[in-house]
N, C-alpha and C positions, 0 to 999 in steps of 0.2 A: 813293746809299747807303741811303736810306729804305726804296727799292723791293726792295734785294736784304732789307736785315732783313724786310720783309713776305713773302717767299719760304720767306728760313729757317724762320719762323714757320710758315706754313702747311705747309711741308712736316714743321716739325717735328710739327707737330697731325697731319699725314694718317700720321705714322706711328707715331703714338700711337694712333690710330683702329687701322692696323692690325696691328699688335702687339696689341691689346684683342680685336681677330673672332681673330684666330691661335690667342690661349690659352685653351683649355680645360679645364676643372677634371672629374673623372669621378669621383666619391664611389665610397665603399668596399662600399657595399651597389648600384651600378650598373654597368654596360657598357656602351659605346660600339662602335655600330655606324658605321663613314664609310664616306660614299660619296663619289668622284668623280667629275663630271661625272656622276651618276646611275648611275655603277658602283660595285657593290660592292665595296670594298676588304679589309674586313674587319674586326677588333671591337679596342676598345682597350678594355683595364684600367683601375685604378682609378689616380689620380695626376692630375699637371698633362699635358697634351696640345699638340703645336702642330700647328695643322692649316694649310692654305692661303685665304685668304680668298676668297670669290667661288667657287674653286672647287671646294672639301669642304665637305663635311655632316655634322656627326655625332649621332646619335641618341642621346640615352641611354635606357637600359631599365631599369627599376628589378627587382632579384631577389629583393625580399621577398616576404612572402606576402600577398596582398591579401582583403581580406575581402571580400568579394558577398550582399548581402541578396537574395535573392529575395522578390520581391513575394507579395503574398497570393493563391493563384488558386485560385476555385471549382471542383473537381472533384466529379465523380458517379463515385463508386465502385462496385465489378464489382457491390453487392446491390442500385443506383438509388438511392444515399443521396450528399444534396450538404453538400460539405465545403468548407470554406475552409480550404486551408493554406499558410502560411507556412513557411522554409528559410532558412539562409545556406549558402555556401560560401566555403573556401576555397581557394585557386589561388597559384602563381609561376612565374615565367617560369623555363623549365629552356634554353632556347636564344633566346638574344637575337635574332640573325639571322632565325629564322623569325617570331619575336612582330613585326618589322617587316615582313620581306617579303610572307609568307604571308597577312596579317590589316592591314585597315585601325585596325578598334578592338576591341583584345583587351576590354577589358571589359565594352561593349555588349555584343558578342558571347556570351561567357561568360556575361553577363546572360539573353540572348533564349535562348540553348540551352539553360539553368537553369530556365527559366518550362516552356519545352514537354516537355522530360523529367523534370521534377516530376509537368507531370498525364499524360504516358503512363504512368509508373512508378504512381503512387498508384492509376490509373484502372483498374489492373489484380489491387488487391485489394481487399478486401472493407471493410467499415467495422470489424472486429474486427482484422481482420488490420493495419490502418492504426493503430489505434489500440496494438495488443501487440505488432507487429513493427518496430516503428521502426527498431531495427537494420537489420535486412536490407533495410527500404524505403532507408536511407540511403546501406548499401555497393553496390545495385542503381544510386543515380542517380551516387553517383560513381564508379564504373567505366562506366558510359555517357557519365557526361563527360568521362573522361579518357579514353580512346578517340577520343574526337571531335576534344578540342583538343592532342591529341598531335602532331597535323599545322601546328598552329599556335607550337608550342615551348612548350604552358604545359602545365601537372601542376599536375592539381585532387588536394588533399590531404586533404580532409576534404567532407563535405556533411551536415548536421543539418537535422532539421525542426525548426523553429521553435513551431511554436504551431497546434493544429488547432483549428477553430469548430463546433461544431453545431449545427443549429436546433435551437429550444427546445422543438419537441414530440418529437425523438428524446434531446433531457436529458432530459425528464420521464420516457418509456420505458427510460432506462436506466435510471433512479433507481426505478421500479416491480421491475424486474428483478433490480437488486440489493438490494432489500429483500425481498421474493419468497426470494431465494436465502437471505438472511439468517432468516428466519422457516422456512424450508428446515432451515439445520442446526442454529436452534436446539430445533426439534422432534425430529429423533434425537439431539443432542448429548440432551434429556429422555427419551425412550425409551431412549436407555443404560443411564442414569441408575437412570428407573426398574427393567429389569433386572437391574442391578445388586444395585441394594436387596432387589428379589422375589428372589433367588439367595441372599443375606446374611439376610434373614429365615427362608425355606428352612431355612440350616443351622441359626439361632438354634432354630429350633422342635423342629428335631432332637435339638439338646442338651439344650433344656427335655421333654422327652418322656422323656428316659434318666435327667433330675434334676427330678424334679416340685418339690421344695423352688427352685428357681430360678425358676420364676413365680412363685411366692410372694413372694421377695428383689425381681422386678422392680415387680408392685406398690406395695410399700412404698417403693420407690425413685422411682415414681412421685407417689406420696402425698406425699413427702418433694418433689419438686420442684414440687407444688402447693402444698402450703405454706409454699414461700418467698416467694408472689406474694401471699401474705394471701388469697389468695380468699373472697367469700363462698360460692360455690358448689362443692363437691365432686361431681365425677361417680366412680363407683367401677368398677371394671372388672366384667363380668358375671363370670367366675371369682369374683373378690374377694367377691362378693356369695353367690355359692355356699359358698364358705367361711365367711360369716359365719351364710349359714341354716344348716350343718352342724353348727358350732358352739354356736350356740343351742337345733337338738336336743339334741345331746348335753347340755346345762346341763341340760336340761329333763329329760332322763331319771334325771339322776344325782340329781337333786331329789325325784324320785318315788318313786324307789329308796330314799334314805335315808328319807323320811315312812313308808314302808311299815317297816321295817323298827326303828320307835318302837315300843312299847305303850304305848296313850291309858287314859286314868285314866278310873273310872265312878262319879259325880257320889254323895254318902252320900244324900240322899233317895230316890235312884232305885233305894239298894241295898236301904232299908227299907221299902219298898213291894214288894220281889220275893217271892213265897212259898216258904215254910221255912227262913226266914233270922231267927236272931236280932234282936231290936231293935237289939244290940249290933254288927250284924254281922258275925256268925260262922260263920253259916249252921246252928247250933244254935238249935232253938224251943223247946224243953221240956226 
């Protein structure tokens, strides 16, 4: 009696065991690949699974998109200038089946073919071009990966560079280059400038020339914003100055003019010392 309960017992255990290897669970973002006997049978969906113990296999494949750093690698680009750049990608598996059959480790893999067409792609342009064309260096490596791992069921989705390095004597030349460039335009942005001004002075002269009284208004209007600053020192404009000797002729003249045009009085002793002149002066003597 003992020995049959110890039967039931273990049989009841080995087929707990395998009921346990039978069911399998296949998540909603995976597929199941089973094989039999090391044949392919074919892909199971997502859900609870029973398979045969011992003698199926089932794979799962995960179909999300997986991200891939690519490592940092030193390239010499087409002008002989060494870069360190960094990438990531991304990738998913678009056929479960091949992601096992075809490829032992999709993502090594994916990995080592990310490293070597990063620096054939980048090694083939310039250090300007790597630097302003990141786009097109990015949609050039993933169309060459996906190409490549299409044989293996995965579809690379995206490829970004990450992070470019330069040695520090080609930062220092750039930073000379774009200052350079920057002292560049701000020398015609001032040649403009100054033509500008010389074209706007041009016509102001123009119009003072047709209205002489309008230099005259711009001095005093001058004057007037020197004397808001309290200056001790007044500089006058040479015009200004001409009109101020012009006008002190004329004072001068109109001074002369009026003196002249007095009659000055003749002193009485000087009149009774003249001969034939009254004592009285009258110019009657006798």
């Amino acid at each position: 009696m003992g020995l049959l309960i110890l039967v039931l017992v273990i049989a009841v255990v080995l087929a707990v065991i395998i009921l346990a290897m039978a069911i399998k669970v296949v998540r909603q973002y995976e597929k199941g690949v089973l094989f039999r006997f090391g044949k392919l049978v074919g892909t199971r969906s997502p859900g609870l699974r029973l398979i045969i113990p011992f003698v199926d296999v089932l794979h799962r494949v995960s179909l999300r998109i997986v991200t891939q750093p690519i490592q940092s690698q030193g390239i010499i680009t087409q002008d002989n200038v060494s870069v360190d750049v960094s990438a990531v990608a991304y990738f998913r598996v678009v056929d479960a089946v091949k992601s096992v059959i075809a490829i032992e480790n999709v993502d090594t893999a994916i990995n080592q073919i990310a490293q070597t067409t990063l620096r054939k792609v980048v090694g083939k342009h310039s250090l300007d071009e790597t630097l302003s064309e990141t786009d097109r260096i990015n949609l050039d490596i993933r169309e060459i990966l996906d190409s490549t791992t299409a044989e293996w069921g995965v579809g690379v989705t995206l490829v970004e560079l990450k992070d470019i390095q330069l040695p520090e004597t080609m930062k220092r030349a750039m930073a000379r280059q774009a200052e350079a460039e920057r002292e560049k335009r701000a020398k015609v942005i001032s040649a403009q400038g100054e033509s500008l001004a010389a074209a706007a002075l041009g016509d102001a002269s123009d119009t003072m020339m047709e209205h002489p009284l309008a230099l005259q208004l711009r001095n005093l209007q001058s004057l007037v914003e020197i004397g808001v600053d309290k200056n001790s020192t007044v500089v006058f404009p040479a015009p200004l100055m001409s009109t101020i000797g012009e006008l002190g002729s004329f004072l001068a003249r109109e001074k002369g003019a009026a003196e002249a045009a007095v009659p000055t009085a003749v002193p009485a002793d000087l009149i009774k010392k003249l001969p034939g002149t009254a004592p009285d002066g009258t110019g009657n003597s006798g």
